[in-house]
C-alpha positions as CSV (number, residue, x, y, z in Angstrom):
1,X,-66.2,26.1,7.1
2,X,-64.1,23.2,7.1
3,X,-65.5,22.3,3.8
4,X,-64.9,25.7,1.9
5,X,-61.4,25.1,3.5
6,X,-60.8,22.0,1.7
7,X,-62.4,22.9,-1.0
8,X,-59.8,25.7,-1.7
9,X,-56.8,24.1,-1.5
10,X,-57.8,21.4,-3.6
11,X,-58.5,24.2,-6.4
12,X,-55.0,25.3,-5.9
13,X,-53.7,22.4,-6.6
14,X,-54.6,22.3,-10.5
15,X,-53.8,26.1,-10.6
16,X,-50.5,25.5,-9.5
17,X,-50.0,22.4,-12.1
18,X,-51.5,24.9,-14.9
19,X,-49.2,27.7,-13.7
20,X,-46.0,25.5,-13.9
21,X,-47.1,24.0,-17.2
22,X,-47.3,27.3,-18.4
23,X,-43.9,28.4,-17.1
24,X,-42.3,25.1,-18.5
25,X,-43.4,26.0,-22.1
26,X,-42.6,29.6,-21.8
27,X,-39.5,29.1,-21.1
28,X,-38.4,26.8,-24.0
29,X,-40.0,29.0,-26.0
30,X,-36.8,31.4,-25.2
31,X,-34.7,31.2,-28.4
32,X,-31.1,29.6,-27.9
33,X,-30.2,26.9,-26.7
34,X,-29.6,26.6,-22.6
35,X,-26.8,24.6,-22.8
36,X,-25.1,27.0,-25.7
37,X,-26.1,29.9,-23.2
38,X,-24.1,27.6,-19.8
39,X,-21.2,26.8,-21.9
40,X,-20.7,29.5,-23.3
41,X,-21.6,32.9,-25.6
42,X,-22.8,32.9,-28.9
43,X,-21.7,28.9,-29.0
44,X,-18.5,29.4,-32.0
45,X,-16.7,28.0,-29.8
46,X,-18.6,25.6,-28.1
47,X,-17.5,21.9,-28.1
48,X,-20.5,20.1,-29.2
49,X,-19.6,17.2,-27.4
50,X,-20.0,19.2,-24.0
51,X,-23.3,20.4,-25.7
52,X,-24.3,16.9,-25.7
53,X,-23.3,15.8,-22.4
54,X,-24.8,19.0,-21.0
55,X,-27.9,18.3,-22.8
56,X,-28.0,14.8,-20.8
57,X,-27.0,16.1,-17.4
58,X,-30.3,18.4,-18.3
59,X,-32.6,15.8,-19.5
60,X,-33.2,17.6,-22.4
61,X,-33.0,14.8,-24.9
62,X,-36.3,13.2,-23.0
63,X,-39.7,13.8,-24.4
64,X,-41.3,16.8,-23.2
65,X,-43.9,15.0,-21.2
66,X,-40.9,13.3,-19.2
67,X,-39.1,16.7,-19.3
68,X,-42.4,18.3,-17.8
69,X,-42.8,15.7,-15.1
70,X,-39.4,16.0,-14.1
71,X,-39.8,19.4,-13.5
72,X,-42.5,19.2,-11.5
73,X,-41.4,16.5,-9.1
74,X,-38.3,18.7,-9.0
75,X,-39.9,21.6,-7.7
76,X,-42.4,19.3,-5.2
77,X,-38.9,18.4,-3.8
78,X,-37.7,21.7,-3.8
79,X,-34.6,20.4,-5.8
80,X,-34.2,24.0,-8.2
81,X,-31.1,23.0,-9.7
82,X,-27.9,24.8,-9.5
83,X,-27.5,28.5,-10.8
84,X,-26.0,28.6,-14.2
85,X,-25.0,32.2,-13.5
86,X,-23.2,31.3,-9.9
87,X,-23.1,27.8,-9.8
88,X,-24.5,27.4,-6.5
89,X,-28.1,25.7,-5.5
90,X,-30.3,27.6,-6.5
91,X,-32.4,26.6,-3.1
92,X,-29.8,28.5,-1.7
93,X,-29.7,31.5,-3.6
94,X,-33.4,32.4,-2.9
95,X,-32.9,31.5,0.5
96,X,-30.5,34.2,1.1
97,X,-32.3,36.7,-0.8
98,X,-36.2,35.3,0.4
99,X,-36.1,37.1,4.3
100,X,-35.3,40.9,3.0
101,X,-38.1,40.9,0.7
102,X,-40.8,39.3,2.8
103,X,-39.7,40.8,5.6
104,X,-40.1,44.3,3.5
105,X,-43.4,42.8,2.1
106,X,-44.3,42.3,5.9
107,X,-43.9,45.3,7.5
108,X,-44.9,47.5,4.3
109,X,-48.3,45.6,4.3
110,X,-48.8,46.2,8.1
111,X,-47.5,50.0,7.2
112,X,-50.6,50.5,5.1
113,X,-52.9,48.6,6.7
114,X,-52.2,51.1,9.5
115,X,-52.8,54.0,7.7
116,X,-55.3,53.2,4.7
117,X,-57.9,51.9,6.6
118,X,-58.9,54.3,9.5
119,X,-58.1,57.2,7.0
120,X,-60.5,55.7,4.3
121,X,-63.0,55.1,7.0
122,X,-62.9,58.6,8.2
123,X,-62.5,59.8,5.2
124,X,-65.6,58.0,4.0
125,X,-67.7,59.0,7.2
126,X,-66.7,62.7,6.6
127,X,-67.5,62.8,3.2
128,X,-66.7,66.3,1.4
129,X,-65.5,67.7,4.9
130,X,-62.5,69.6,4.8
131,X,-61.0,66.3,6.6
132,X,-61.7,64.5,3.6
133,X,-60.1,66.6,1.0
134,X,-56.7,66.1,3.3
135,X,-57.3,62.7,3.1
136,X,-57.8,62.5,-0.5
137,X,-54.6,64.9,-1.1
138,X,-52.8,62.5,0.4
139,X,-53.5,59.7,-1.2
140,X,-53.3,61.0,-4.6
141,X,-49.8,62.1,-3.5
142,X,-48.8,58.9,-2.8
143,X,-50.4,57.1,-6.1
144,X,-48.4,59.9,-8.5
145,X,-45.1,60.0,-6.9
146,X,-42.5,57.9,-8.2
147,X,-41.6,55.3,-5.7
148,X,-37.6,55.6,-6.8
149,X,-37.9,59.7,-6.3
150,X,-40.1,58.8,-2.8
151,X,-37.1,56.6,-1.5
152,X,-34.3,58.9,-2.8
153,X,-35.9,61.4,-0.8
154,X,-36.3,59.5,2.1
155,X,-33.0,58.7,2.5
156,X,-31.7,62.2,1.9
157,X,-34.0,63.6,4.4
158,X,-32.8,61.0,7.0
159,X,-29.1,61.4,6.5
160,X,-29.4,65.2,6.6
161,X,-31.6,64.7,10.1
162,X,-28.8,62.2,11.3
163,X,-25.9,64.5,10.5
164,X,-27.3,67.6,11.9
165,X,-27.9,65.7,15.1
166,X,-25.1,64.0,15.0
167,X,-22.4,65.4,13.3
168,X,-21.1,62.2,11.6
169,X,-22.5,60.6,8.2
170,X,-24.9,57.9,8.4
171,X,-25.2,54.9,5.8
172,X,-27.7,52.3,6.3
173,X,-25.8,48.3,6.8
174,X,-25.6,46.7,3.5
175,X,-25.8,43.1,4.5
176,X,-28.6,41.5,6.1
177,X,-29.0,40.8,9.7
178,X,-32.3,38.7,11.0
179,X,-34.3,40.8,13.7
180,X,-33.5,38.1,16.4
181,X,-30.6,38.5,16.1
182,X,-30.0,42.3,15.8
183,X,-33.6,44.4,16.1
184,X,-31.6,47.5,16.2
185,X,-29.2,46.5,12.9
186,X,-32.1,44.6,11.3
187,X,-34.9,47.7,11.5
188,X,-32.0,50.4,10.2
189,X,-31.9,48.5,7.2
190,X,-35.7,47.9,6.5
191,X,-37.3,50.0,8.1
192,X,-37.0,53.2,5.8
193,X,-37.9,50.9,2.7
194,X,-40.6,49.5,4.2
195,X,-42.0,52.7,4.9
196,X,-41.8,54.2,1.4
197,X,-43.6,51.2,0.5
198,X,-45.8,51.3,2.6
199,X,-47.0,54.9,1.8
200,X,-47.6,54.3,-1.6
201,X,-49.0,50.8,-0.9
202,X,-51.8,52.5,1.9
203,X,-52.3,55.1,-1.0
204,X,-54.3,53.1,-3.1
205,X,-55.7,50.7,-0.2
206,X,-57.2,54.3,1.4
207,X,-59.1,54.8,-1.8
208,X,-60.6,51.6,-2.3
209,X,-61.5,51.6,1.4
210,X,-63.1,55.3,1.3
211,X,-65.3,53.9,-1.9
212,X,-66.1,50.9,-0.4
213,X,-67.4,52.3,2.6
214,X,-69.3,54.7,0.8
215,X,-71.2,52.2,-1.2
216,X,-71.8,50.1,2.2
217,X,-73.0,53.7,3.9
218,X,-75.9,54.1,1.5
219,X,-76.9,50.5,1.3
220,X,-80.6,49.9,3.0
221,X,-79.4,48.0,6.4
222,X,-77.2,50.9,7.4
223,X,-80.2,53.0,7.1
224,X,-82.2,50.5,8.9
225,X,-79.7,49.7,11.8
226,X,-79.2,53.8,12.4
227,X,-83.2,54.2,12.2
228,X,-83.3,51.7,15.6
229,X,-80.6,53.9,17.4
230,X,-78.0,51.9,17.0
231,X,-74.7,53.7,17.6
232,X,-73.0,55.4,15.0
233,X,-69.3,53.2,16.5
234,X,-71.3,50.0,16.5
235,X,-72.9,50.6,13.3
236,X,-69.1,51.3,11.4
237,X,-67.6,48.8,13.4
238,X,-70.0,45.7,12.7
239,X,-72.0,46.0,9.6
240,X,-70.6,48.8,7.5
241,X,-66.8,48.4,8.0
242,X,-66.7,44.7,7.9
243,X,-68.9,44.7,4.7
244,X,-66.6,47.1,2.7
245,X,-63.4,45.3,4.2
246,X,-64.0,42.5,1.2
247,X,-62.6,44.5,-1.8
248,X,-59.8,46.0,0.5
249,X,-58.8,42.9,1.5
250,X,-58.8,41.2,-2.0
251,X,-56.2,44.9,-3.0
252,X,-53.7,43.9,0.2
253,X,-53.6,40.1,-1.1
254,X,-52.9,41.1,-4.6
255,X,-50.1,43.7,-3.5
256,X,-48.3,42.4,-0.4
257,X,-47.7,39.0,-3.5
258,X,-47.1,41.8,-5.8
259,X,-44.5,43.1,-3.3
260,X,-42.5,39.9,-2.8
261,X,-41.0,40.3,-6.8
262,X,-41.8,43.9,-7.6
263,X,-39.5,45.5,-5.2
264,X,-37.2,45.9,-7.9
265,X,-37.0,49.7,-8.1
266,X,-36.8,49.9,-3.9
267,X,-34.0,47.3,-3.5
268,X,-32.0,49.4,-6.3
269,X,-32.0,52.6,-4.6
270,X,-31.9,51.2,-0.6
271,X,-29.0,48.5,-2.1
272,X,-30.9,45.9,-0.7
273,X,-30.6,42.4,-2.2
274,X,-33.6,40.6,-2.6
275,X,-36.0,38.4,-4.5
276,X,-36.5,41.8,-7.0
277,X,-32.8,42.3,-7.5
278,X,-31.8,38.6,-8.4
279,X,-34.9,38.7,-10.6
280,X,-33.2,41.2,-12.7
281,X,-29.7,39.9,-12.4
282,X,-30.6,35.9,-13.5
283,X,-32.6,37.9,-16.6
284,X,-29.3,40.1,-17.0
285,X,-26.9,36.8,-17.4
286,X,-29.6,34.5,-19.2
287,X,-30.0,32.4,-16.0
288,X,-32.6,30.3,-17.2
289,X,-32.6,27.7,-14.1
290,X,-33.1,30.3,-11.9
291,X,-35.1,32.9,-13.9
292,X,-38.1,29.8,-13.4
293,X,-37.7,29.1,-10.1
294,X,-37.8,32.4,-9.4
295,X,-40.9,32.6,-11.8
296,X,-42.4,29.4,-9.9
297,X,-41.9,30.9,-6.6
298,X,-43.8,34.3,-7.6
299,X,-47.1,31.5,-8.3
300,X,-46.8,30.1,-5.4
301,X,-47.0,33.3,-3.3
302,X,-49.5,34.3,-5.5
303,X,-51.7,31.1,-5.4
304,X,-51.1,30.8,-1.6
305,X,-51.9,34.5,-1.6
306,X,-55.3,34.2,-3.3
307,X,-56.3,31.1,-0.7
308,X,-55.5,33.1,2.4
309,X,-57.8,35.9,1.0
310,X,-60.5,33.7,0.2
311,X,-60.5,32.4,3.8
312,X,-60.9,35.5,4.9
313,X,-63.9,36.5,2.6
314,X,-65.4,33.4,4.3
315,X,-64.7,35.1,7.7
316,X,-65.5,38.5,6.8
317,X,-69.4,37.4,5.0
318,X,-70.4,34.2,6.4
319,X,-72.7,33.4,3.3
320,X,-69.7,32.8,1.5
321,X,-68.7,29.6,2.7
322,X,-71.9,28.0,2.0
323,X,-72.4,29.3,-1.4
């Protein structure tokens, strides 16, 4: 095990040097020039001696293998740069940002993993039951509807509850509060988001695990372990359930990284400001410093990501590890 451990994360390394390489070129393939874009709009005005000097502070006069390998030791040292939009570290404008999201991310995930997997199990063990059909109906619901209408509807349905039991409008807080130090605060503001998330997020995790665990159901050991007398509990629990588990799990990894960035639509309406939200605003004001770290951080959440679900393949089907 300890092997297949190492193993992994030294095949991340190289996927996260080929990830930034690839960033590093995208980005000067942008057309304009950054420090045109910093100094100033279309550049008519723009001294070209502060062109010049910008282009120094920058680096980019060096050859583009220098360029590259300053970038990289930059981001090893977490040293982003400064914002060209606010002119603040950038470390710092993802750090403030960074704890809504994944916190979001977080309890969204735990949100589906809640609901998707018993319902896909049952709805997998009660195969074209009427129990099955609610289960499906549900799912499907949650795949089709929009998630902006799903969380505009959420929050009207909540204010209306809160002002008929209360008599006094309700807004959620708009600035962020950590949960240690205010659960109450904290959980008002997330906690609606990270339900709508959640629902549509355990909406395609319930299908894969209802076809998974239909494949597993029909496979010869089930068969096999139920022809012994095994019972029914033991047999879901230990062979068929932890069997199908491995496509499920490899969906949750790819959307709770997928969350981290993509909560774009869900920040706008809840007015939350995340990693989604500053995404779009350093794209908005031609942010390039940003716009890459920001890039950089979505491969490293997705490379880290990948490795935590291929740990857990290795715990899930012990054959793995010594393939």
């Amino acid at each position: 095990m300890y092997r297949y451990i190492v193993k992994r994360l030294l095949l991340a390394v190289p996927t996260l040097v080929g990830a930034a390489a690839l960033v590093f070129v995208l980005m000067r393939l942008i057309p304009g020039d950054i420090c045109v874009i910093r100094l100033g709009s279309g550049g008519a005005h723009v001294d070209p001696a502060s062109v010049e000097a910008c282009r120094l502070e920058l680096g980019l006069n060096n050859p583009m293998i220098v360029q590259f390998l300053d970038f990289l030791w930059s981001y090893i040292t977490l040293d982003f740069g400064t914002s060209m939009w606010s002119g603040h570290p950038v470390t710092h404008e993802i750090a403030a940002r960074l704890p809504v999201s994944l916190q979001i991310a977080l309890m969204a995930t735990v949100i589906a993993i809640l609901i998707a997997i018993p319902l896909g199990t049952i709805s997998a063990l009660k195969e074209n039951t009427w129990l099955d059909h609610i289960v499906r109906m549900v799912a499907i619901a949650g795949i089709a509807t929009p998630s902006f209408w799903l969380g505009i509807m959420s929050l009207v349905l909540v204010l209306d509850i809160t002002y008929l039991a209360t008599g006094k409008p309700w807004m959620p807080p708009i600035d962020y509060v950590p949960f240690w130090q205010d659960p109450i605060r904290n959980l008002s503001m997330v906690l609606l988001p990270a339900i709508t998330v959640g629902y549509r997020y355990s909406a395609v995790t319930m299908r894969m695990t209802r076809s998974a665990m239909l494949e597993v159901l029909r496979e010869d050991y089930i068969r096999t372990a139920r022809s012994k007398g095994l019972l029914e509990q033991i047999i879901v629990n230990r062979h068929a359930l932890k069997n199908a588990l491995l496509p499920v799990v490899t969906l949750i990894g790819i959307e709770f990284a997928f969350l981290i960035g993509g909560l774009v639509v869900t920040e706008q309406v809840f007015n939350l400001n995340g990693i989604g939200r500053l995404f779009v605003q350093a794209v908005q004001n031609q942010d390039n410093v940003l716009t890459q770290a920001l890039v950089m951080l979505v491969v490293v959440i997705f490379v880290t990501t990948n490795l935590v679900v291929d740990l857990l393949y290795a715990w899930l089907d012990p054959r793995i590890r010594f393939s």
